[in-house]
Residue, then its C-alpha position, 0 to 999 in steps of 0.5 A: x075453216x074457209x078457203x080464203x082462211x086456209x090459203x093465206x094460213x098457207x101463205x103465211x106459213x110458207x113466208x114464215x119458213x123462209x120461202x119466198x113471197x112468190x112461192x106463197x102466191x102460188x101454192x095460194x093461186x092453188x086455192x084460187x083455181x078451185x073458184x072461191x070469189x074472194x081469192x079469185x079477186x084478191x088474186x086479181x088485185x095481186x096481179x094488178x099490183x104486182x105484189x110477190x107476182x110480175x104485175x100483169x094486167x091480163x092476169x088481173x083482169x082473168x081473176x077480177x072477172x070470174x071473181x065476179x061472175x061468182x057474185x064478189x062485187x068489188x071485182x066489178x069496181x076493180x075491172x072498171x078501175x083498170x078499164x079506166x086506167x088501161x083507156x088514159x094510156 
């Protein structure tokens, strides 16, 4: 099973025993630290959004931006995607 798998297997797991979306994104952070690309950009979509985490642009942009020095290409998308937003405000 691959990391991305397992961590939201964990994720749905916790949601699925009445833990919080929070704690779910945080025992699925753990996964993230290890470097998988896909979950570092998933995080960092996370983070840009606000979904089960306090939205932070910052943290969006720390995932996005490892994920995509590992090769995940929609990360590049994505941190042109906030760039463009962050330059109109």
């Amino acid at each position: 099973m691959s990391k991305l798998s397992l961590s939201w297997l964990i994720c749905t797991i916790m949601v699925e025993v009445n833990r919080s979306d929070t704690e779910a994104f945080h025992l699925y952070e753990k996964a993230v630290i290890q470097g998988h690309a896909d979950t570092q950009f998933d995080a960092g979509v996370i983070y840009e959004h606000g979904r089960s985490v306090k939205q932070s642009n910052t943290e969006a942009l720390r995932w996005l931006t490892q994920a995509f020095e590992l090769g995940q290409l929609l990360a590049q998308q994505q941190l042109i995607s906030i760039s463009t937003i962050a330059a109109e405000a």
